[in-house]
Backbone as CSV, one residue per row, in Angstrom:
resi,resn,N_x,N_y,N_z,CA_x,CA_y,CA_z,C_x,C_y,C_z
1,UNK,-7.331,-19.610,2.748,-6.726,-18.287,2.548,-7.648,-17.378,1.736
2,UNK,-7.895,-17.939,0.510,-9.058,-17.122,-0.162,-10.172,-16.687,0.578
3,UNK,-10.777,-17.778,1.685,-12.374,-17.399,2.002,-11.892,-16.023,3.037
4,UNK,-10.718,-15.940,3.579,-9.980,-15.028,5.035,-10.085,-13.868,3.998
5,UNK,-9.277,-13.408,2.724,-9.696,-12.598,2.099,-10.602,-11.660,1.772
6,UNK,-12.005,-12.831,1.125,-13.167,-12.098,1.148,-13.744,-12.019,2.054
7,UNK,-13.741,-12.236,3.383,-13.980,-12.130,4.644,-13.614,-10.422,4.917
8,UNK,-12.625,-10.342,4.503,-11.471,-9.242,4.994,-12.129,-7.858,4.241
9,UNK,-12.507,-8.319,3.292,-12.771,-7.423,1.799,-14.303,-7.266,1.988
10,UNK,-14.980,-7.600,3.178,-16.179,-7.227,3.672,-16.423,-5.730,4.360
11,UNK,-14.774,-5.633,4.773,-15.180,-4.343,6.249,-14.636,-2.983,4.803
12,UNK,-15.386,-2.091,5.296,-15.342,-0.797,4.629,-14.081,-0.360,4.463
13,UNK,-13.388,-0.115,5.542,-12.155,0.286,5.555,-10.863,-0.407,4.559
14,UNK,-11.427,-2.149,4.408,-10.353,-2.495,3.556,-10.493,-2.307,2.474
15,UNK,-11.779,-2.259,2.135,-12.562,-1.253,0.814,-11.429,-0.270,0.523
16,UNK,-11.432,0.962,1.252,-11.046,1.947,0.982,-9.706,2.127,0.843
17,UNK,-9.359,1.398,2.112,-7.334,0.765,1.828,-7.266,0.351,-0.099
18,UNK,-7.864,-0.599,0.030,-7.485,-1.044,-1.687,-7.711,-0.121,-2.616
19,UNK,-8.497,0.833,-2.200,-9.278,2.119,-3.710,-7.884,3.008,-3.576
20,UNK,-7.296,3.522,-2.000,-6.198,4.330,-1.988,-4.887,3.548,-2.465
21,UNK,-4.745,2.298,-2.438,-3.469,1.960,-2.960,-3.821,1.835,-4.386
22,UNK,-4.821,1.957,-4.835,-4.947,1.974,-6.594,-4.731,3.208,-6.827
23,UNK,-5.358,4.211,-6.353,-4.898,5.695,-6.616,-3.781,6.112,-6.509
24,UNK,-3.179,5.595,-5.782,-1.606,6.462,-5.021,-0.514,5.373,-5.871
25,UNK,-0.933,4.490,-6.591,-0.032,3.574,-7.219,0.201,3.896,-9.030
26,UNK,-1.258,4.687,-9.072,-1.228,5.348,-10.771,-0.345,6.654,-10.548
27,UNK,-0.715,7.072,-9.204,0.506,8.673,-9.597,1.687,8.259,-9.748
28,UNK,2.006,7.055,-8.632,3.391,7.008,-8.488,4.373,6.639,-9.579
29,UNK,3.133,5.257,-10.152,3.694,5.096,-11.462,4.227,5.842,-12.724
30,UNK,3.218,7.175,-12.630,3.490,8.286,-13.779,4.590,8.888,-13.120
31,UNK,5.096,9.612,-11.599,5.427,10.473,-11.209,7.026,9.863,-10.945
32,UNK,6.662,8.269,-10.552,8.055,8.055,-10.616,8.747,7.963,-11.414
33,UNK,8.313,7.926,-12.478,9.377,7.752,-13.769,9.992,8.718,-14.077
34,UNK,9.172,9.917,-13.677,9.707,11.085,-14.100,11.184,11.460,-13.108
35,UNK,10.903,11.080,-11.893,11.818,10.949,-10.579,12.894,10.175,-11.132
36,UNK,12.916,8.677,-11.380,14.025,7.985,-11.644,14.610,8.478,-12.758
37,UNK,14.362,8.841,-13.952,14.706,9.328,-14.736,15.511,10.500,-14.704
38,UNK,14.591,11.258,-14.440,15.639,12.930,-14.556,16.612,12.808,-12.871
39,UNK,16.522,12.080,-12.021,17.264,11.734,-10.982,17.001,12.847,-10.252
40,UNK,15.845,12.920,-9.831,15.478,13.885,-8.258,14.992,13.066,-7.126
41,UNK,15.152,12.008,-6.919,14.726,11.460,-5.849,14.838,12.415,-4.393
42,UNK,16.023,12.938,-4.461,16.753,13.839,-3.594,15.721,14.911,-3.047
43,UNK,15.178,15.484,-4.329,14.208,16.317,-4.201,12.806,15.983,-3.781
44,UNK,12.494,14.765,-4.153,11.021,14.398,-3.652,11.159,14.084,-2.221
45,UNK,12.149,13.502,-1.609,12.139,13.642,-0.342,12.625,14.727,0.597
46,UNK,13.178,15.777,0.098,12.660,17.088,0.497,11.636,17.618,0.472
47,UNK,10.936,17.377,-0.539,8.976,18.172,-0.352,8.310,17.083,0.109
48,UNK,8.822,15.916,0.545,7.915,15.397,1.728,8.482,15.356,3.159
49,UNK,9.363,16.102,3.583,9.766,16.448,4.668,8.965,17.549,4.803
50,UNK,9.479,18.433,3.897,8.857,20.064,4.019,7.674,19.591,4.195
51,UNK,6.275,19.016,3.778,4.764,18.468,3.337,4.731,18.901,5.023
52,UNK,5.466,18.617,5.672,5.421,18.216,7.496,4.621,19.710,8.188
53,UNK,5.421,20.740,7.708,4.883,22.067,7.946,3.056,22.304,7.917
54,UNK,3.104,21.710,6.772,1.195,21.975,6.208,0.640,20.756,7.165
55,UNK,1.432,20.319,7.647,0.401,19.082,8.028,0.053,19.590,9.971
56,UNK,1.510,20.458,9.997,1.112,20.961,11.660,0.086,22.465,11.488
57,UNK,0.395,23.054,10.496,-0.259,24.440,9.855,-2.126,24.021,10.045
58,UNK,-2.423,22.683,9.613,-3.277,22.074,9.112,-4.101,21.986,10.444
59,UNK,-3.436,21.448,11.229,-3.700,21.165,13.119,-4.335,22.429,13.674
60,UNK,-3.095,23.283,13.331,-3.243,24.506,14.197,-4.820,25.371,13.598
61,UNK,-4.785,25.405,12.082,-6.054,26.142,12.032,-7.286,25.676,11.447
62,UNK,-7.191,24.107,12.178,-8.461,23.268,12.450,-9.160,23.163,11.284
63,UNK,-8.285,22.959,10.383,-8.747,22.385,9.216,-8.182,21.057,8.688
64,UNK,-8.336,20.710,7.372,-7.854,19.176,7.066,-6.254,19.066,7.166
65,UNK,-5.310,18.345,8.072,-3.968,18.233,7.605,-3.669,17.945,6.036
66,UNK,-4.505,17.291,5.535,-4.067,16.758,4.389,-4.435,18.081,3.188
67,UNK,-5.007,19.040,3.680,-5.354,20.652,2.807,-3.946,21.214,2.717
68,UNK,-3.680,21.251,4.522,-2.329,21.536,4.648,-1.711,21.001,4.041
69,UNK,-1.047,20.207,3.735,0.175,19.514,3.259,-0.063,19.784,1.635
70,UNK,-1.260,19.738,1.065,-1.091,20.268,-0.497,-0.379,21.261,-0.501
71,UNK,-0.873,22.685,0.304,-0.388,23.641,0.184,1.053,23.692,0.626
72,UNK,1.678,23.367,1.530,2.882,23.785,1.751,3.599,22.567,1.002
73,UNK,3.199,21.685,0.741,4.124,20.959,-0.275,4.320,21.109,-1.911
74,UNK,3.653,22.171,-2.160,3.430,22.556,-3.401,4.842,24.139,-3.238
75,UNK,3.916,24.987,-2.029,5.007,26.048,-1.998,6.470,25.525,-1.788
76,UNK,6.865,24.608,-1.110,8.033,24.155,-0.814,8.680,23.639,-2.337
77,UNK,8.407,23.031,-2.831,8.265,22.455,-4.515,8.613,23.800,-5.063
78,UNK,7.810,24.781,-5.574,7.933,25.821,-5.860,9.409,26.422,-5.550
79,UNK,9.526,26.681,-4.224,10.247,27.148,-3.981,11.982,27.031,-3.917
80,UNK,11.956,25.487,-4.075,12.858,24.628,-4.354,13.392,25.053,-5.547
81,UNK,12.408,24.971,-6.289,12.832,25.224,-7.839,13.196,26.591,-8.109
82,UNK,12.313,28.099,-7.874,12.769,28.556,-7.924,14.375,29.396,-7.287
83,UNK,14.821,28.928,-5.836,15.446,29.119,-4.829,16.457,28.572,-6.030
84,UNK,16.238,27.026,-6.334,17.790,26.609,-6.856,18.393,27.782,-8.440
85,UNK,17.543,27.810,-9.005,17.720,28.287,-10.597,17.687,29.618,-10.220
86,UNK,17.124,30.087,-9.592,17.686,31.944,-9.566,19.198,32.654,-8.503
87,UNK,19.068,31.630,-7.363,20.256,32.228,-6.953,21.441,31.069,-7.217
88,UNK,21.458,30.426,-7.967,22.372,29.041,-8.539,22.807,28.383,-6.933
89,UNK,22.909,28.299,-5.711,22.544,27.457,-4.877,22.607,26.283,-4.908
90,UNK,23.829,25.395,-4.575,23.723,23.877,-4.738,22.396,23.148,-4.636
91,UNK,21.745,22.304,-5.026,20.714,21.632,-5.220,20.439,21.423,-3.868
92,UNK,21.445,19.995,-3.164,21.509,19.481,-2.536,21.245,20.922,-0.879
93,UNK,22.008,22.100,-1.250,21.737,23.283,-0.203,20.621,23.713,0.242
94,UNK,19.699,23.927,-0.769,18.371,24.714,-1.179,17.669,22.972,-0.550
95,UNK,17.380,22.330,-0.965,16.716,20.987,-0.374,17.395,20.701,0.873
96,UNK,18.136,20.241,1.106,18.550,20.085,2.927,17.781,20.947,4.171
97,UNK,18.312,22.855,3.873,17.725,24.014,4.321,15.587,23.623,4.572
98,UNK,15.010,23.506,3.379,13.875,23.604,3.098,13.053,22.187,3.933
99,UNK,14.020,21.028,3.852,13.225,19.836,4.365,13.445,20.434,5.792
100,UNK,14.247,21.105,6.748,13.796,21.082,7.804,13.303,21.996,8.314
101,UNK,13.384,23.209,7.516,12.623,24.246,8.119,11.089,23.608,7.881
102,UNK,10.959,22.761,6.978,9.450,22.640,6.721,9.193,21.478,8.235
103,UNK,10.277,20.612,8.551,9.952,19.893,9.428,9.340,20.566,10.654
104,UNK,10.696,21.869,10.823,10.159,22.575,12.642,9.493,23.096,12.265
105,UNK,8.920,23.843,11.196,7.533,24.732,11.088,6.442,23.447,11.850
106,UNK,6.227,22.948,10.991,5.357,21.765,11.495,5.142,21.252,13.115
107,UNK,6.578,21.292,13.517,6.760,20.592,14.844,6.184,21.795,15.763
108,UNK,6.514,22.846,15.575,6.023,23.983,16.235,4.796,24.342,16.074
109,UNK,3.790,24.351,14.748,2.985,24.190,14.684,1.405,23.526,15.726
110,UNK,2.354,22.488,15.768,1.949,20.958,16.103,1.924,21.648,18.034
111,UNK,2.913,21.470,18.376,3.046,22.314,19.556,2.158,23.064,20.304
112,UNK,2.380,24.224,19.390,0.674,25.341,19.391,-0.549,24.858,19.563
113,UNK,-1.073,23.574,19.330,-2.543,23.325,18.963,-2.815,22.755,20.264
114,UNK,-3.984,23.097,20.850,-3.905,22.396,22.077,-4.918,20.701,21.727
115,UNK,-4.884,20.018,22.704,-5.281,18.995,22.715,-4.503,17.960,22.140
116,UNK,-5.160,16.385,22.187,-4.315,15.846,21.547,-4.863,14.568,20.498
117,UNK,-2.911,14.889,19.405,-3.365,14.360,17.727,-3.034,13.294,17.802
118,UNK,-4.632,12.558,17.492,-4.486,11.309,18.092,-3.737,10.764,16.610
119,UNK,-3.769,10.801,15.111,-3.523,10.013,14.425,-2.639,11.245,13.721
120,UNK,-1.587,11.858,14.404,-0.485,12.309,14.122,0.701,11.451,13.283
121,UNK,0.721,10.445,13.600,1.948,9.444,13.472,1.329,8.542,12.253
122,UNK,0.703,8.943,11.832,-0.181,8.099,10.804,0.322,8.820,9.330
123,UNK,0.586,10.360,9.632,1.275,10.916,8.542,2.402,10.679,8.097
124,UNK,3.156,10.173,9.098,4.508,10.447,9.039,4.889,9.033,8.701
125,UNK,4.091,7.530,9.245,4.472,6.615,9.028,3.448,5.740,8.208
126,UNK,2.602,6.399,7.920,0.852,5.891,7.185,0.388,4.771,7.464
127,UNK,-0.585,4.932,7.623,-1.766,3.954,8.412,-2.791,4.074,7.115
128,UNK,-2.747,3.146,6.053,-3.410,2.611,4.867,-4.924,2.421,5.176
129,UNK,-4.952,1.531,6.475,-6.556,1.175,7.214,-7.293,1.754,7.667
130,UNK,-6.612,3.284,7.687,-7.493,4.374,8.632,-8.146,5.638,7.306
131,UNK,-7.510,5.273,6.082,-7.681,6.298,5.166,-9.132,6.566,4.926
132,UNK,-9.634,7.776,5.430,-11.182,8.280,5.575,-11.850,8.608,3.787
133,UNK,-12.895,8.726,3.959,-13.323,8.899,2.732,-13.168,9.832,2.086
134,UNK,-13.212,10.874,2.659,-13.264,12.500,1.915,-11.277,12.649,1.469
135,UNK,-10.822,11.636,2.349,-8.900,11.804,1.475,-8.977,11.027,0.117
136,UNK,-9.842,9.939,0.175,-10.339,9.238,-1.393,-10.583,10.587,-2.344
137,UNK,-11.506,11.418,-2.335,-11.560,12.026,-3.104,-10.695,13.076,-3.344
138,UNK,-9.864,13.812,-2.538,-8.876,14.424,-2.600,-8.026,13.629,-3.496
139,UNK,-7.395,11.731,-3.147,-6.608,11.512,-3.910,-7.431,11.341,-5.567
140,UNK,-8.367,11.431,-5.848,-9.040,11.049,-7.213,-8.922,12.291,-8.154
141,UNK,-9.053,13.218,-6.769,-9.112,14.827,-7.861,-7.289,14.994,-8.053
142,UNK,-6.498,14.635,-7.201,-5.471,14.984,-7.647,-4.895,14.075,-8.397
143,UNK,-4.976,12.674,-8.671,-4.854,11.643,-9.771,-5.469,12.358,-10.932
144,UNK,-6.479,13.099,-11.016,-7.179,13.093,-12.316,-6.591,14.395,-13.033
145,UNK,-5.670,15.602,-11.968,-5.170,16.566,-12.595,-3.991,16.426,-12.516
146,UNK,-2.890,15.310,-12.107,-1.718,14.837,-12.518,-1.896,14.026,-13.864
147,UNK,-2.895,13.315,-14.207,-2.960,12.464,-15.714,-3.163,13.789,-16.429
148,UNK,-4.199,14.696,-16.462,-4.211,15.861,-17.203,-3.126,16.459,-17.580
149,UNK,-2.239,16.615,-16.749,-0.929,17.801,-16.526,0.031,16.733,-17.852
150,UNK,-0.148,15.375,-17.295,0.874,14.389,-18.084,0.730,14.869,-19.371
151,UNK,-0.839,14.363,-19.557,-1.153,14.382,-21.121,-0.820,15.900,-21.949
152,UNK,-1.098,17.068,-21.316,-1.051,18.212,-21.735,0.347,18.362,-22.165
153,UNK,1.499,18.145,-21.138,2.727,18.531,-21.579,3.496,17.134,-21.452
154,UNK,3.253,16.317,-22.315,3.926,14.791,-22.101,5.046,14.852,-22.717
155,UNK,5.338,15.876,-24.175,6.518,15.678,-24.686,7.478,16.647,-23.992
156,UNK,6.683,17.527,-23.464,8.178,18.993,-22.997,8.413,18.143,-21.891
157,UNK,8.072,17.079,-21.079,8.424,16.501,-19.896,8.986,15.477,-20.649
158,UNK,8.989,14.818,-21.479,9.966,13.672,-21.982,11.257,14.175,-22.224
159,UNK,11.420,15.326,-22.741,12.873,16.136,-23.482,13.417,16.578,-22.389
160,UNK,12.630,17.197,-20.929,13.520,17.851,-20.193,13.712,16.793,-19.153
161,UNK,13.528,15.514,-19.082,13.562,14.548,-18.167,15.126,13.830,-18.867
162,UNK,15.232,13.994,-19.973,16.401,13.171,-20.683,17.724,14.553,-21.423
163,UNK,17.589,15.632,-21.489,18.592,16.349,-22.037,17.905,17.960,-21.891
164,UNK,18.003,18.879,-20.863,17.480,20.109,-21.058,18.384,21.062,-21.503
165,UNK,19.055,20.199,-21.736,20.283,21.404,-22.885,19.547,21.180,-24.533
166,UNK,19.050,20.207,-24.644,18.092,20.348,-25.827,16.810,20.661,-25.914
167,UNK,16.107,20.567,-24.606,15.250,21.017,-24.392,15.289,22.833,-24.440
168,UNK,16.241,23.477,-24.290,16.240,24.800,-24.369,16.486,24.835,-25.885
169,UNK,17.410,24.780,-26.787,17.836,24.707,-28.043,16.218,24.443,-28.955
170,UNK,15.233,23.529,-28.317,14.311,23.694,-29.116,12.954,24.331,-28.421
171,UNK,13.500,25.175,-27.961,12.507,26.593,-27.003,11.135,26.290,-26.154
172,UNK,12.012,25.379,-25.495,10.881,24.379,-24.268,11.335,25.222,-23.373
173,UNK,10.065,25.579,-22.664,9.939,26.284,-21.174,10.247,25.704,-20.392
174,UNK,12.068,25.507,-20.004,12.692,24.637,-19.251,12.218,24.781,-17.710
175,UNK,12.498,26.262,-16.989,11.998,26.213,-15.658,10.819,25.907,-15.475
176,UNK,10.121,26.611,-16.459,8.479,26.214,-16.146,8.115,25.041,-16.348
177,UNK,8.837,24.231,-17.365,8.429,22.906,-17.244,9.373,21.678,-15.834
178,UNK,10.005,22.462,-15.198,10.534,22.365,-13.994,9.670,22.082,-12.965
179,UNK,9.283,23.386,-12.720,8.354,23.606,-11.823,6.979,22.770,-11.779
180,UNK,6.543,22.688,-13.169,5.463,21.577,-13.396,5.758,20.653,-12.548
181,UNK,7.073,19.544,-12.752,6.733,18.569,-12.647,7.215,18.358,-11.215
182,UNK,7.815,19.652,-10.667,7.940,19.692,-8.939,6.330,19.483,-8.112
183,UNK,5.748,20.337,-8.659,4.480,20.617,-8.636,3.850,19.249,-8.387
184,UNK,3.661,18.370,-9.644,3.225,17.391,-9.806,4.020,16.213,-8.242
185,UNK,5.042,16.233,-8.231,5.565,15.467,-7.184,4.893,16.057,-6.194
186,UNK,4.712,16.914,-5.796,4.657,17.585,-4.596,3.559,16.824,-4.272
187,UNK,2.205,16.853,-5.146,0.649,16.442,-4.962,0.858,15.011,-4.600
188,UNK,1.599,14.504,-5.710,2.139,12.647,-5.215,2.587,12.643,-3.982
189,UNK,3.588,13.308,-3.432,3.732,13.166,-1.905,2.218,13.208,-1.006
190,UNK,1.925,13.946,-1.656,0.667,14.129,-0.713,-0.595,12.791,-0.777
191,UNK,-0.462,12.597,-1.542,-1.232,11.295,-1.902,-1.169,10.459,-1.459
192,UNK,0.533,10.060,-1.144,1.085,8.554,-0.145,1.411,8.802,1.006
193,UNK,1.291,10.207,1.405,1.333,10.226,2.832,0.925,9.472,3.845
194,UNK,-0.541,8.990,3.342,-1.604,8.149,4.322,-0.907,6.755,4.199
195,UNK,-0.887,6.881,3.017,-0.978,4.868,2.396,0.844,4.567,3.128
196,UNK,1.776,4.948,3.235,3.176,4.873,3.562,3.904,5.668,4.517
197,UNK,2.944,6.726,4.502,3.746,7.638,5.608,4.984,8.956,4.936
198,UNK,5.315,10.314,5.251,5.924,11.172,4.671,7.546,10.323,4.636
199,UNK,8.064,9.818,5.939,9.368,9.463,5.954,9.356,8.488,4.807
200,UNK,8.601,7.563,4.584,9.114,6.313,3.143,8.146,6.226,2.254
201,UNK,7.992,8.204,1.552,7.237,8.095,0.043,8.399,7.924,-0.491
202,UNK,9.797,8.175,-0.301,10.552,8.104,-1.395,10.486,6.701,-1.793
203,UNK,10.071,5.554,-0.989,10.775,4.216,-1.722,9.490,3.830,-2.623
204,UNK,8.113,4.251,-2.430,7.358,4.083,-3.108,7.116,4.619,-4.240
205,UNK,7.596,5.983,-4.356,7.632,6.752,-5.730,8.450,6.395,-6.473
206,UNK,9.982,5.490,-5.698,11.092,5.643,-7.039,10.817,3.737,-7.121
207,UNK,10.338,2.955,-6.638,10.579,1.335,-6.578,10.231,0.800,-7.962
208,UNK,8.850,1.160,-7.791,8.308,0.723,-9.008,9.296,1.406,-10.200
209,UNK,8.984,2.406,-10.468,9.835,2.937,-11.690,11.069,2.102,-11.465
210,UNK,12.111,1.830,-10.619,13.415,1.808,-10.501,13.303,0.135,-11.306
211,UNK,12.226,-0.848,-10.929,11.954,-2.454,-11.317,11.667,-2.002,-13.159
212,UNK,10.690,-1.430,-13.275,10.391,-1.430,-14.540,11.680,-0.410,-15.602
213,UNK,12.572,0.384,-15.071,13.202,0.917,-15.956,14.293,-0.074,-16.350
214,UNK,14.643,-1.391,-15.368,15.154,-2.322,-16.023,14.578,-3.605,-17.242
215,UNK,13.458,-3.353,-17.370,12.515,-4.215,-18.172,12.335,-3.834,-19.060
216,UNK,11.820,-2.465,-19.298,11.302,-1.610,-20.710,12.017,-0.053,-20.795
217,UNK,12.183,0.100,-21.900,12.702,1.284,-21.974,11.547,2.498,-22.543
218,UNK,10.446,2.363,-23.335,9.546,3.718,-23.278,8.930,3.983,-22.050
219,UNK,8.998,5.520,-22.023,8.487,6.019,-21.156,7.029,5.552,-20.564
220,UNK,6.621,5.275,-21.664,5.282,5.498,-21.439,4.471,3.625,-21.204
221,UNK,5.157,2.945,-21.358,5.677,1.597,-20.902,5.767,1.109,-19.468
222,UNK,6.990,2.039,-19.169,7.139,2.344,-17.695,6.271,2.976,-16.780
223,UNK,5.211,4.149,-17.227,4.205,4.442,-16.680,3.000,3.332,-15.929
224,UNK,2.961,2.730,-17.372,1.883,1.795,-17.227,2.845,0.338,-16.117
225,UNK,3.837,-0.073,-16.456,4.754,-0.848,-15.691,4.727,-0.893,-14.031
226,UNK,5.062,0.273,-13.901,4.969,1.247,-12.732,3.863,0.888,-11.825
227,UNK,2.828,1.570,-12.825,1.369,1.537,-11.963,1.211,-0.074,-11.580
228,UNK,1.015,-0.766,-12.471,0.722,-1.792,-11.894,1.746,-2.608,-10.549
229,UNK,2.672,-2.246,-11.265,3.653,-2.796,-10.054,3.283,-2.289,-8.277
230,UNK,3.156,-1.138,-8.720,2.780,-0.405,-7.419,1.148,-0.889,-6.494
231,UNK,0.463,-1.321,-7.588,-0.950,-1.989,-7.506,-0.498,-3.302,-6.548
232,UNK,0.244,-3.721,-7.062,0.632,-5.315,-6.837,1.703,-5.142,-4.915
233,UNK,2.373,-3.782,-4.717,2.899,-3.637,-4.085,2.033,-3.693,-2.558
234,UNK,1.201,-2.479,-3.168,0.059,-2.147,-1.861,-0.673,-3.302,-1.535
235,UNK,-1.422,-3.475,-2.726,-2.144,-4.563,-2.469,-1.865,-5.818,-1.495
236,UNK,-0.563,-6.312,-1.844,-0.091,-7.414,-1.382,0.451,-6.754,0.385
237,UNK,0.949,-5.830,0.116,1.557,-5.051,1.543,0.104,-4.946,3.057
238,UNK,-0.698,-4.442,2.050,-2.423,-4.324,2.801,-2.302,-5.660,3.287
239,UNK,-2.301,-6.471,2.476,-3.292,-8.073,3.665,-1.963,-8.843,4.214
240,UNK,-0.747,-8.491,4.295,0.154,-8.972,5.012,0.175,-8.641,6.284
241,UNK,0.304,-6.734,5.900,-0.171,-6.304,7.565,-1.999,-6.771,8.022
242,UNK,-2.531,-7.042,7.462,-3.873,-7.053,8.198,-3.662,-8.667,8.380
243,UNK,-2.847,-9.167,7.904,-3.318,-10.884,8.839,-1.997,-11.275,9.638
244,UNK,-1.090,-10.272,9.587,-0.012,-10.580,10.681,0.141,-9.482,11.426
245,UNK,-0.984,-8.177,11.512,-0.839,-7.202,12.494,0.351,-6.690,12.396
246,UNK,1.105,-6.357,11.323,1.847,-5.475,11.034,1.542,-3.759,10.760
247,UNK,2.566,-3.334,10.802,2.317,-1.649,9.887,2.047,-1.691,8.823
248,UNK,0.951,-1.103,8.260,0.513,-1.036,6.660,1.994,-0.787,5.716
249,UNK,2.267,0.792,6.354,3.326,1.253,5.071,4.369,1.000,5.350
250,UNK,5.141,0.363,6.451,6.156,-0.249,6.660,6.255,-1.353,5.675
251,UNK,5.109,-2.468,5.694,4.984,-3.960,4.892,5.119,-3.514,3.336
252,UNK,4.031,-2.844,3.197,4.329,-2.078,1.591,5.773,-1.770,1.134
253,UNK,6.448,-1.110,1.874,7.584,-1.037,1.371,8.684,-1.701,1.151
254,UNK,8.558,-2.708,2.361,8.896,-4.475,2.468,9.065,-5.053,1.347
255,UNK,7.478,-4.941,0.747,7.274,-5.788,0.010,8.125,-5.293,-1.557
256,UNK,7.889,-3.654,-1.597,8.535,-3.325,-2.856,9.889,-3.152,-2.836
257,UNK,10.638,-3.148,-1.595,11.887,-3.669,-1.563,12.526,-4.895,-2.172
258,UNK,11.939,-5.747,-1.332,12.058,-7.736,-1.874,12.001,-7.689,-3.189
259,UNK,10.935,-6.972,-3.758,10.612,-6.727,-5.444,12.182,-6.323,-6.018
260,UNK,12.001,-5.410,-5.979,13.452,-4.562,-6.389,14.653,-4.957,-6.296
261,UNK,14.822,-5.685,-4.955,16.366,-6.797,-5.136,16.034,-7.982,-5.564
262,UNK,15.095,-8.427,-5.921,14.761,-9.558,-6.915,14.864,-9.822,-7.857
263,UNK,14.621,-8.345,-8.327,14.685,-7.705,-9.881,16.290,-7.659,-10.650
264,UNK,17.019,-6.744,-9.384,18.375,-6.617,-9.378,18.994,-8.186,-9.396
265,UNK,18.803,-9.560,-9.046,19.172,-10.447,-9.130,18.935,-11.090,-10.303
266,UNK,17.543,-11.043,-10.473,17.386,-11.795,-12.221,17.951,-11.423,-13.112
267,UNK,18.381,-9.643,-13.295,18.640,-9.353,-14.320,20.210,-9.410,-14.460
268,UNK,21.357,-9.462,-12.881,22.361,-10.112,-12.941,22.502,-11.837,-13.487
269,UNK,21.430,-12.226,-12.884,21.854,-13.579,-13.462,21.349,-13.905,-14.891
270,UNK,20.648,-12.802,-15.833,20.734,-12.740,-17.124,21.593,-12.649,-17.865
271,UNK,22.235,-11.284,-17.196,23.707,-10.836,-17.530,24.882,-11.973,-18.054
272,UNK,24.838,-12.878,-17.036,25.448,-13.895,-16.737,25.153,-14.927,-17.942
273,UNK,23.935,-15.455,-18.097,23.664,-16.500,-18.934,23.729,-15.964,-20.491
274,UNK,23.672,-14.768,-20.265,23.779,-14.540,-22.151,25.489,-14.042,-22.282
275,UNK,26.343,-13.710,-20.957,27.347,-13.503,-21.447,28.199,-15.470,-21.670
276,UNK,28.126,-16.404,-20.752,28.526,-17.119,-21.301,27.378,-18.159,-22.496
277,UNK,26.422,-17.777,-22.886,26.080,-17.801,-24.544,27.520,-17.302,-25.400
278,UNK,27.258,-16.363,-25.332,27.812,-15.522,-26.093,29.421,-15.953,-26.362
């Protein structure tokens, strides 16, 4: 099994599979916590529906899909936020509306372009093995200005992730620190698009966080928790599909599923052994 490994860990591409699930596993780790926590899951899988638009936008004017999808998954983010907080708009209204207009923009988009996209379906369901080099650096530059963004405003995002009724009382830039961290999701969607696909970033952004917020309680614990978990997710997800010819981001998510009700079981049957201690 080992020698099939480094065998495996010869071809370029699995190279690059493993560099993108290390990258896309540090955002998620930071980004999900922020997700499980302040409870927007709801919302991150609206700006990766919407992401869909930039990615046909992307087609049509023969540039990178993945340029596209920053951009309209950022405006969609944006817009989310502001759409909900200025015209008060059920949450759930303003996100429903937005994931599909961003979908048929896209589909229509997509439509328009003539010829044909051969690794279309790679967005939507990610193909880990195909991730080209120049999306490596896209995900490195946007890993390196999501850790920035963290570090810069780590405490106004700790206060408004846990109580923004105190977060206003002690004159934290509640929307704007809103919008930040929409912002910040938005780029994370964009990141796991390749490695998982737009339809199942949500289980990758919230898994990890969701395993480690039962283990440790600092934030910043869970960050680091997170990441690695997510390391351990891909990783293991990568050479399952490559030696049983599976889907990359299908298996990945497999795998951080199994994780997660595993998790949910130990810590019931903890429950259990310290209540009859006790």
């Amino acid at each position: 099994m080992m020698q099939s490994i480094l065998d495996a860990l010869q071809y370029g591409f699995m190279q690059r599979a493993l560099m993108a699930g290390v990258l896309v596993s540090v955002a998620c780790g930071i980004i999900g916590t922020y997700v499980v926590i302040k409870r927007v899951v709801f919302i991150s899988g609206g700006i990766a529906h919407a992401a869909y638009g930039g990615i046909g936008l992307g087609y049509y004017l023969g540039i990178s899909p993945t340029i596209g999808a920053v951009v309209f998954s950022l405006l969609s983010a944006f817009g989310m936020g502001v759409v909900q907080r200025k015209t008060r708009q059920r949450a759930d209204t303003v996100i429903g509306a937005m994931w599909a207009i961003g979908m048929a923009v896209g589909i229509i988009f997509i439509d328009l372009t003539p010829g044909y996209k051969a690794d279309l379906m790679s967005y939507l369901f990610g193909s880990i093995l195909a991730v080209p080099g120049n999306d490596l650096v896209i995900m490195g530059i946007l890993n390196v200005f999501i850790i920035l963004m963290v570090l810069l405003f780590y405490k106004e995002l700790l206060v408004i992730s846990f109580d923004e009724d105190f977060a206003t009382v002690e004159n934290i830039p509640v929307g704007w620190m809103n919008l930040i961290l929409l912002g910040m999701i938005a780029l994370t969607v964009v990141m796991m698009m390749r490695v998982v696909g737009l339809i199942m970033v949500i289980s990758l952004l919230t898994l990890p966080a969701a395993i480690s917020a039962q283990f440790v309680k600092q934030m910043k614990s869970m960050m680091v928790l997170s990441s690695l978990l997510g390391m351990v997710f891909t990783t293991l997800g990568l050479f399952l599909s490559y030696f049983f010819n599976l889907t990359s981001g299908a298996t990945i998510i497999l795998v951080a599923g199994a994780a997660y009700l595993l998790s949910l079981l130990w810590k019931s049957a903890s429950h259990l052994v310290l209540k009859k201690q006790g």
